[in-house]
C-alpha positions as CSV (number, residue, x, y, z in Angstrom):
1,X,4.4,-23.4,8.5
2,X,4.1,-25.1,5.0
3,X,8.2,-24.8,5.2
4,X,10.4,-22.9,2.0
5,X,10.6,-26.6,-0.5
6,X,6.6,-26.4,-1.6
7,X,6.5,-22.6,-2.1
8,X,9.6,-22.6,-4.0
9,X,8.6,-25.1,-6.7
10,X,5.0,-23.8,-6.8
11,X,5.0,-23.9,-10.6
12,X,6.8,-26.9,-11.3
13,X,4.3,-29.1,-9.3
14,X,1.7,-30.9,-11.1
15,X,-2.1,-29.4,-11.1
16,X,-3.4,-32.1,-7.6
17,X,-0.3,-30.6,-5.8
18,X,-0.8,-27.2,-6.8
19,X,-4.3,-26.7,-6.3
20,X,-3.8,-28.5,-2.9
21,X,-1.3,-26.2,-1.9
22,X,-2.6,-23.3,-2.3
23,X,-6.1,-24.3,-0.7
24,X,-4.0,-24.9,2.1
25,X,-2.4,-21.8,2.0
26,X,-6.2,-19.7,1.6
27,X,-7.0,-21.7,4.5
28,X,-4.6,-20.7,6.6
29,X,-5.2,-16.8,5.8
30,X,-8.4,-17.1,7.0
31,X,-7.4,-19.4,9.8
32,X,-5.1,-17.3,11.1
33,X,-7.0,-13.8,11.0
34,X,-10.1,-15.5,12.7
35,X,-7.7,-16.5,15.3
36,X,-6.1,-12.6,15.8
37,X,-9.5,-11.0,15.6
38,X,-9.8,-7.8,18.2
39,X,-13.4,-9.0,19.0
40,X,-15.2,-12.0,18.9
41,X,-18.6,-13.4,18.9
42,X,-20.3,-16.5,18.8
43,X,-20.6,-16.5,15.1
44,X,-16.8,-15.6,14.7
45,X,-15.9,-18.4,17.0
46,X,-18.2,-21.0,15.0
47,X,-16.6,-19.2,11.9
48,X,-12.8,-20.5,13.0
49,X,-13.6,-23.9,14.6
50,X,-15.4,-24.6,11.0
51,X,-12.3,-22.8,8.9
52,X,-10.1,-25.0,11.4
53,X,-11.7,-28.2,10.8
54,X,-11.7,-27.2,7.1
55,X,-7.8,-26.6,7.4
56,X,-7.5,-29.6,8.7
57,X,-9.3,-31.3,5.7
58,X,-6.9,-29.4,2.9
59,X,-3.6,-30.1,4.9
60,X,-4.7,-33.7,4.8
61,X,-5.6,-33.6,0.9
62,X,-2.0,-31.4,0.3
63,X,-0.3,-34.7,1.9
64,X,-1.8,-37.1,-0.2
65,X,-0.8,-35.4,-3.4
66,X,2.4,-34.4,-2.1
67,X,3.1,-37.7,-1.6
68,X,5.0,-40.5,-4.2
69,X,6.1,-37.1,-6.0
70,X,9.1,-35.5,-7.1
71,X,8.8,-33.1,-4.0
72,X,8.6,-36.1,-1.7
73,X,11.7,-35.9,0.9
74,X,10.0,-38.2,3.1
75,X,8.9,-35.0,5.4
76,X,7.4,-35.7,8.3
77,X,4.2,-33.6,9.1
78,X,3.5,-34.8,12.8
79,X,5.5,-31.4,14.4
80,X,4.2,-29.4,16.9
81,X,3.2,-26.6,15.1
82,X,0.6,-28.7,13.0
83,X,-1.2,-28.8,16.3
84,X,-0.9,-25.4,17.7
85,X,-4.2,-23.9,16.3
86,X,-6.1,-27.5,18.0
87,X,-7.7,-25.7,20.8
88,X,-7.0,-21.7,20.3
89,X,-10.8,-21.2,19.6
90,X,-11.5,-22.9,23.0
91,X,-8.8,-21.0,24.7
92,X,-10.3,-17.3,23.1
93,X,-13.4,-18.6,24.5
94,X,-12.0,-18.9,28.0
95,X,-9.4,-16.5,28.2
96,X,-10.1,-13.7,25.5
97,X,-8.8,-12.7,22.2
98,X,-5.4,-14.1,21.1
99,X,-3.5,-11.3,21.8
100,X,-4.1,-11.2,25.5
101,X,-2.1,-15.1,25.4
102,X,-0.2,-14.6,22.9
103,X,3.3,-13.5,22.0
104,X,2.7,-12.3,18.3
105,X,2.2,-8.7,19.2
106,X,5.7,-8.1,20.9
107,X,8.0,-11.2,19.9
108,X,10.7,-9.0,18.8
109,X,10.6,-7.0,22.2
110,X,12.3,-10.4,24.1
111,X,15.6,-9.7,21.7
112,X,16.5,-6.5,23.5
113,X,15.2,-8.0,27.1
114,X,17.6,-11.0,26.4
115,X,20.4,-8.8,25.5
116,X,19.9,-6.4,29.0
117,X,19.9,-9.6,31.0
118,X,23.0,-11.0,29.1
119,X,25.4,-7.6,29.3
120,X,23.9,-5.3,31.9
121,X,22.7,-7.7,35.5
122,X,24.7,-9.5,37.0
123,X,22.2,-12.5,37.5
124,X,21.2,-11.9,40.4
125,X,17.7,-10.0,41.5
126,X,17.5,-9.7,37.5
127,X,13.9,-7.8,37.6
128,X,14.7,-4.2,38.4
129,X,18.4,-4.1,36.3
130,X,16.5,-5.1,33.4
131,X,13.6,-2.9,33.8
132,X,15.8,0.5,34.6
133,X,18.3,-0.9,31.2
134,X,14.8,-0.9,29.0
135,X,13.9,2.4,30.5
136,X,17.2,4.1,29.0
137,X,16.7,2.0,25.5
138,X,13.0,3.5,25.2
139,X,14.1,7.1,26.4
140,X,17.2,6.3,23.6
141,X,15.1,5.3,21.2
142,X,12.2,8.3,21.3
143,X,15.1,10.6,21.5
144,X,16.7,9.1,18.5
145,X,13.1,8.4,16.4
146,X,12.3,12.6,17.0
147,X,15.6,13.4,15.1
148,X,15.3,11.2,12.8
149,X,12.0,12.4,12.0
150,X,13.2,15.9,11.8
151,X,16.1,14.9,9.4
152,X,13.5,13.8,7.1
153,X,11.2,16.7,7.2
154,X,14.1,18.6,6.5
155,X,15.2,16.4,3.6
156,X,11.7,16.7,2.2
157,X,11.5,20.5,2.0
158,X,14.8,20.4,0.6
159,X,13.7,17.9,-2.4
160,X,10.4,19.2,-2.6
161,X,8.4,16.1,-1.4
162,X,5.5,15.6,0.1
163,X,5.0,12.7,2.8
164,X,2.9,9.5,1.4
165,X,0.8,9.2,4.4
166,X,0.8,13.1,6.1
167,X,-2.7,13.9,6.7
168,X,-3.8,17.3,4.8
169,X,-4.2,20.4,7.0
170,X,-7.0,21.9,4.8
171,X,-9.4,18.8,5.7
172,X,-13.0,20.0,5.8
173,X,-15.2,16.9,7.1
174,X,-18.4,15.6,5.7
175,X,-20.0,13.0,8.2
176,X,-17.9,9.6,7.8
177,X,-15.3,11.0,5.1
178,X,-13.0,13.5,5.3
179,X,-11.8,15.7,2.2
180,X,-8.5,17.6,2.0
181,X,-5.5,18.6,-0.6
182,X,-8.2,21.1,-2.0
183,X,-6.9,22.3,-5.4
184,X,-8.5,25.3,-7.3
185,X,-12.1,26.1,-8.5
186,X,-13.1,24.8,-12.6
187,X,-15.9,25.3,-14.1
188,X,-17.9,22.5,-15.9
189,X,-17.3,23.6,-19.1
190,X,-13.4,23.8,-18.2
191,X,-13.9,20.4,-16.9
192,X,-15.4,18.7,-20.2
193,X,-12.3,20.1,-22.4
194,X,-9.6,19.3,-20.2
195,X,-10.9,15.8,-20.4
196,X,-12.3,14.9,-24.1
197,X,-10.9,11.8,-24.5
198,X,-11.9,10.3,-21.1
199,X,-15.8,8.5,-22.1
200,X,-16.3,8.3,-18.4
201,X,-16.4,12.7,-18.9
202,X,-19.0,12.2,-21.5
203,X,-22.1,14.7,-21.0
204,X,-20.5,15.2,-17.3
205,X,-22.6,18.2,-16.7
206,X,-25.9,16.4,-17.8
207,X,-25.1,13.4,-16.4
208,X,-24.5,15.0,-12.8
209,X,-27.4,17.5,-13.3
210,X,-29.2,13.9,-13.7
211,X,-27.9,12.6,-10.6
212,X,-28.1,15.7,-8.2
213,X,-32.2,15.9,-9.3
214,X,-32.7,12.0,-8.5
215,X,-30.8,11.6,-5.8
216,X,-30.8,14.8,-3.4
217,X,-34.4,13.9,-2.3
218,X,-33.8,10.3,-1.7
219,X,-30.8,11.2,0.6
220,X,-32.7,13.5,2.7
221,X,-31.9,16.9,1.0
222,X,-33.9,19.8,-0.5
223,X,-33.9,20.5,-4.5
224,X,-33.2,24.6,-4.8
225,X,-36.4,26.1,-5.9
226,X,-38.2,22.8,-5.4
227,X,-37.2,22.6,-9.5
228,X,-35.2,19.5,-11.3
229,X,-31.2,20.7,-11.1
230,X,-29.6,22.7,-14.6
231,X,-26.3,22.9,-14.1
232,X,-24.7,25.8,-16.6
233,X,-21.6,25.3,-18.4
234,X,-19.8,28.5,-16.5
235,X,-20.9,26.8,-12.9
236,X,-17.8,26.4,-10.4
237,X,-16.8,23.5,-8.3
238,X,-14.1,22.8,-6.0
239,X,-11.7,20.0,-7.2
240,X,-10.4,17.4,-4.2
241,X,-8.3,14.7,-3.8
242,X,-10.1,12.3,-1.3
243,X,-7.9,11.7,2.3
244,X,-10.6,9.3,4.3
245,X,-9.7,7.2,7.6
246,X,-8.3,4.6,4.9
247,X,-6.3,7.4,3.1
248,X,-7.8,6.7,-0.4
249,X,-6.3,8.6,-3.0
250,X,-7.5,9.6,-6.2
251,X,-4.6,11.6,-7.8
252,X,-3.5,11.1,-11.6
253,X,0.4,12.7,-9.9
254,X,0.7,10.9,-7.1
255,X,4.5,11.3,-6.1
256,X,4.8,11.1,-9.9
257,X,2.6,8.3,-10.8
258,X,-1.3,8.0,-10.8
259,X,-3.6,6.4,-8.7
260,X,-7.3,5.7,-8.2
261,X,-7.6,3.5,-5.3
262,X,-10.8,1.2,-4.5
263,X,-14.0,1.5,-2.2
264,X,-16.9,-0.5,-1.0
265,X,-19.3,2.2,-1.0
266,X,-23.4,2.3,-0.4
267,X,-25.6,2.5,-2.7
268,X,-29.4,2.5,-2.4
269,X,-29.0,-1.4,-4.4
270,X,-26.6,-2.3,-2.0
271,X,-23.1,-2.6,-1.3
272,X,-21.0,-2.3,-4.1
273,X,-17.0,-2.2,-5.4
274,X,-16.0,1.3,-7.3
275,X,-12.5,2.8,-8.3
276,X,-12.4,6.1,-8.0
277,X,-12.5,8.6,-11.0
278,X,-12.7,11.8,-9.7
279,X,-13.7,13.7,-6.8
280,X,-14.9,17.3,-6.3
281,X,-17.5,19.4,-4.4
282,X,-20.2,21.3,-6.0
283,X,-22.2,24.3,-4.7
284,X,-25.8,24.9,-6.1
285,X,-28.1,27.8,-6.5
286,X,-29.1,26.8,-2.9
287,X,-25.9,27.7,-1.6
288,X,-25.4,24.1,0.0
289,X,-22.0,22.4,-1.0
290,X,-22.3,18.8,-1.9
291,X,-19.1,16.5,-2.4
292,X,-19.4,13.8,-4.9
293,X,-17.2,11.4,-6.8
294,X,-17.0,10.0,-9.9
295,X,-16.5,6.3,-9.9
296,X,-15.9,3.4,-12.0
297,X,-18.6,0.5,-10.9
298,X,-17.2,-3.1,-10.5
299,X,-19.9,-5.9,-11.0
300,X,-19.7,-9.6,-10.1
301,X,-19.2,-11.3,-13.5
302,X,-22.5,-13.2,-14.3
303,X,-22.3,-17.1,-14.9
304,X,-21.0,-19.4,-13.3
305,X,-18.1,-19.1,-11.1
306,X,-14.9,-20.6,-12.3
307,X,-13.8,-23.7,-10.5
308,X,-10.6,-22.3,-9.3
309,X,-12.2,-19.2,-7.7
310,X,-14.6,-21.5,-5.8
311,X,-12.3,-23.8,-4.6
312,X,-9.7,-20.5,-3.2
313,X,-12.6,-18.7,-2.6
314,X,-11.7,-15.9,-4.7
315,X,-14.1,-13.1,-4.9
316,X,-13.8,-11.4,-8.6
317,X,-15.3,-8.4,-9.6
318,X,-15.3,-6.9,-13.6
319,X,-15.0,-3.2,-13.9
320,X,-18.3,-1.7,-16.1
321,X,-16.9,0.4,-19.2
322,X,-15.3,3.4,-18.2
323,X,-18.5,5.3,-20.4
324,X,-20.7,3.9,-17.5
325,X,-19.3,5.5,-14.8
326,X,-21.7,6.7,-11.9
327,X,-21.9,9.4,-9.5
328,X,-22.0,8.8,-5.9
329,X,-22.2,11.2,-3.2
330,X,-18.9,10.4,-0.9
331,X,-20.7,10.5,2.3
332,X,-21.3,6.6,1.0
333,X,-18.3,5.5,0.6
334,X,-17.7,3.0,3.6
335,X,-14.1,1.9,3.3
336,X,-11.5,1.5,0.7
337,X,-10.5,-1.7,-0.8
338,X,-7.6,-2.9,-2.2
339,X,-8.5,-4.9,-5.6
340,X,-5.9,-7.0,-7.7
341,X,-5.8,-7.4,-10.9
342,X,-6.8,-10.9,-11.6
343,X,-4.1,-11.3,-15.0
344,X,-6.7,-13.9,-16.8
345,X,-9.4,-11.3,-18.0
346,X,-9.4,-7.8,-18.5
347,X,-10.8,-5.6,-16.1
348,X,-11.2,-8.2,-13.6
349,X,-10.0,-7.9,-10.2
350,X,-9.8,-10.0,-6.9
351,X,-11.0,-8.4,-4.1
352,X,-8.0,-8.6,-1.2
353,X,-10.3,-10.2,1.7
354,X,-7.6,-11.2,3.8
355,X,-5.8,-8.1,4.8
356,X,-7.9,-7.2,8.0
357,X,-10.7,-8.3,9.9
358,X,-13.3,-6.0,9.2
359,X,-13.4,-6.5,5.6
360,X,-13.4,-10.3,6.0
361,X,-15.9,-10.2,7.9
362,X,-17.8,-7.4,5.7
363,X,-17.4,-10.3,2.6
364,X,-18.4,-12.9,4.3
365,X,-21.6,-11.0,4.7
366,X,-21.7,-9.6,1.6
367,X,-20.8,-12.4,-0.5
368,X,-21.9,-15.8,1.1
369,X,-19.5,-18.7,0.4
């Protein structure tokens, strides 16, 4: 929309331009997943005709300082598309979510129509030639998308290789999370050696003794023996790499690099940001199996917000030192997120509010702009 010209000579325009531009371009994110929501309420529709109007407002400041400037070509912005988003909050309103108008959701399905109506009707009564032509090019194409899936099974066993995204057969599932890849039983002590250089490892056993005793009551379970939890150097527990809804990983060889993905998760404070550490289940004198992880906390930075994160409103989050990590049972892990490193600070990170509805909508809750 904002054409190739501006994008391309993003850091060669002065600061007005630049901060325009990309105000413009935050805008029109948010613009344009309000608009492709699945559901709508009134509070999402007032949401979009305010982001609109807003849009409006930055496309009109980007023009100004584009203006009189190198960049200037003499472009003119009055095109059809500048107007397209005008009434699409009243039209959801009257006729549903944007994908029941829309054309988004199957634009490249009118190549192969085009094509069947071009080289296989003969123009006349066009309807059923063109209907029985994409019958064979779907039957074709199921045919051919089986085989090629098989060809890469196949090629996988031969290398070795596991699939980035196969869901785990050993999946055992604890209410809204789902645990599989299970890897073999170490004890604490085991644990606490393999890791001595890791601070967030630092009095593991005590710490999660700690945590199990204070928190098994206040999430509605039983201590064993009614007694404060000791946990003994020689106790067992099962070592897992998390597979949830969102697939999060946390996996220091994951197809040969590591990687501790992000979660909003629940805590009895509220809704915070972690990276994952380490996950595992534990089984107590009880004979009840809990499954915890060992997470990184991420806190907003305290001060004042910088100028340029208000202005693209940029939600920032600082990870705690690793020596703080916390314990959470996984059960309160609500999502994962996918956090950025911000480049400016150390250990700061964006949060990525942009890539789907729900956590857009989650933020905007969470962290009133």
């Amino acid at each position: 929309m904002l054409g190739r010209r501006e994008t391309a000579y993003l850091n060669a325009v002065t600061d007005n331009v630049d901060l325009a531009l990309l105000k413009v371009i935050r805008s029109y994110q948010e613009l344009s997943l309000l608009i492709t929501l699945k559901k709508h309420t009134p509070e999402t529709l007032a949401a979009g005709r305010q982001e609109l109007s807003d849009f409006g407002e930055y496309m009109k400041a980007y023009i100004e300082a584009y203006t009189d400037t190198e960049l200037d070509d003499g472009k003119n912005w009055n095109f059809p598309k500048m107007h397209a988003h005008t009434h699409v909050f009243d039209d959801i309103e009257h006729k549903g979510v944007s994908r029941n108008f829309g054309t988004k959701i199957d634009e490249a399905m009118h190549g192969s129509t085009r094509n069947a109506y071009l080289r296989q009707t003969n123009f006349k009564n066009v309807s059923p030639q063109i209907l029985k032509s994409e019958h064979r090019r779907l039957v074709g194409k199921y045919i051919r998308d089986q085989l090629d899936d098989l060809d890469q099974n196949f090629q996988r066993e031969w290398d070795g290789e596991e699939p980035e995204e196969e869901t785990p057969t050993d999946i055992q599932v604890f209410e809204n999370v789902a645990i599989g890849a299970v890897d073999a039983d170490l004890s604490l002590d085991n644990l606490e050696q393999a890791k001595p250089n890791d601070t967030a490892f630092t009095r593991f056993r005590l710490r999660l003794a700690e945590f199990l005793s204070d928190s098994l009551l206040l999430y509605g379970y039983k201590l064993p023996g009614g007694r404060r939890i000791k946990l003994l150097p020689e106790n067992k527990f099962l070592e897992d790499w998390a597979d949830e809804a969102d697939y999060l990983r946390c996996n220091p060889n994951f197809h040969g690099r590591p990687r501790y993905d992000g979660a909003l998760v629940k805590t009895p404070a509220g809704e915070i940001f972690v990276k994952l550490i380490y996950m595992f289940k534990i089984e107590l004198d009880d004979k009840n199996t809990y499954s915890l992880a060992l997470v990184q906390p991420l806190d907003t930075p305290r001060g004042r917000i910088s100028a340029k994160d208000r202005a693209l409103k940029l939600i920032r989050v600082r990870e705690k030192p690793r020596r703080a990590a916390e314990f959470i049972f996984v059960q309160s892990i609500i999502r994962g997120a996918v956090l950025v490193s911000a480049g400016d600070q150390e250990g700061d990170h964006l949060v990525m509010d942009v890539l789907d509805g729900d956590m857009y909508l989650r933020l905007k809750r969470l962290v009133p702009r």
